[in-house]
C-alpha positions in Angstrom: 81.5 94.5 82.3 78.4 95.5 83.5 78.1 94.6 87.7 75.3 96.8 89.0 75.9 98.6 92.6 72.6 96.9 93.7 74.0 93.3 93.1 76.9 93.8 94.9 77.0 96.4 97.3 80.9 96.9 97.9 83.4 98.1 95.6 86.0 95.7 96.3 83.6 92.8 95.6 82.7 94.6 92.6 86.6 95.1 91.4 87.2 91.4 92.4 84.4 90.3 90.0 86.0 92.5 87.2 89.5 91.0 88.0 88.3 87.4 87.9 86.4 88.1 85.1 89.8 89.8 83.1 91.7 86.9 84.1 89.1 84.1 83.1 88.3 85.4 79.5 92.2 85.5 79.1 92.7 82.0 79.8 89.9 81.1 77.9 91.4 83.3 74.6 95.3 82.3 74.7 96.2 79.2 72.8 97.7 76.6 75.0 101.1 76.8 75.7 101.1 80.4 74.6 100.9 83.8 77.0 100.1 85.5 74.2 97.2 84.8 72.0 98.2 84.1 68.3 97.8 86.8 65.1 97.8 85.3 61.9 100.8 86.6 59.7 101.0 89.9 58.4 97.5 90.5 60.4 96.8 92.8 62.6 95.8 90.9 66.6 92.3 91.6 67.2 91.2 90.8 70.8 87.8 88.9 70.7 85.0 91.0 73.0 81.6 89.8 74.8 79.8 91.2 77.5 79.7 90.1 80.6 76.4 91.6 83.0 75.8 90.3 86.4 72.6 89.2 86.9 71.8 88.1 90.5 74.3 87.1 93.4 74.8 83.6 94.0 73.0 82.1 97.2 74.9 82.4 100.8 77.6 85.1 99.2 77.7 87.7 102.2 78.7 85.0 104.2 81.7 83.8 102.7 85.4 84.5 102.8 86.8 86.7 100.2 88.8 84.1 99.2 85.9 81.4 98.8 84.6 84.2 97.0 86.8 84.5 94.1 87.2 80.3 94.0 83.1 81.0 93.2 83.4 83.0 90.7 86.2 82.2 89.2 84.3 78.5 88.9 81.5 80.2 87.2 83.9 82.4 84.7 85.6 79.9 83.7 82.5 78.0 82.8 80.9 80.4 81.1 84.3 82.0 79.0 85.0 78.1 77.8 81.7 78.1 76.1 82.1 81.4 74.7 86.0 80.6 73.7 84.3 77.4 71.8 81.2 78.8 70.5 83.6 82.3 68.8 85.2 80.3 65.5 81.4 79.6 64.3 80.6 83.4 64.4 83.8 84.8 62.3 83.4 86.1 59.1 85.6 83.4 56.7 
């Protein structure tokens, strides 16, 4: 994850984005009803990847509540991992 220092200033906002961001493409990648994401037999699990860069702070952010923070982004993430959760079978090799 790529969240530049000049985006967001403070560490812990930084570390909260990464933690929301962790927990958001997790959800998006287990099956549901699973807490584990499912291998095929007699394969080895490889964890999907994408990159996720921060590219400008949403408007009114320094004034809100850490809380309302994470709500925000975790909004966004969650957005943004369902689409690439959906769009990931069209791109593997068959």
């Amino acid at each position: 994850m790529a969240i530049p220092k000049r985006q967001l200033k403070r560490a812990v906002d930084r570390n909260t984005v990464r933690r929301v961001a962790r927990e958001a493409w997790r959800a998006a990648c287990a099956p549901v009803g699973s807490a584990e994401p499912a291998a095929p037999a007699g394969a080895a699990a490889v964890a999907p990847s994408a990159l996720l860069r921060l590219v400008s702070r949403p408007q009114g952010f320094a004034l809100l509540a850490q809380g309302a923070r994470k709500r925000l982004w975790r909004t966004e993430l969650d957005h943004l991992m369902a689409a690439v959760a959906t769009a990931a079978p069209r791109h593997q090799a068959q």
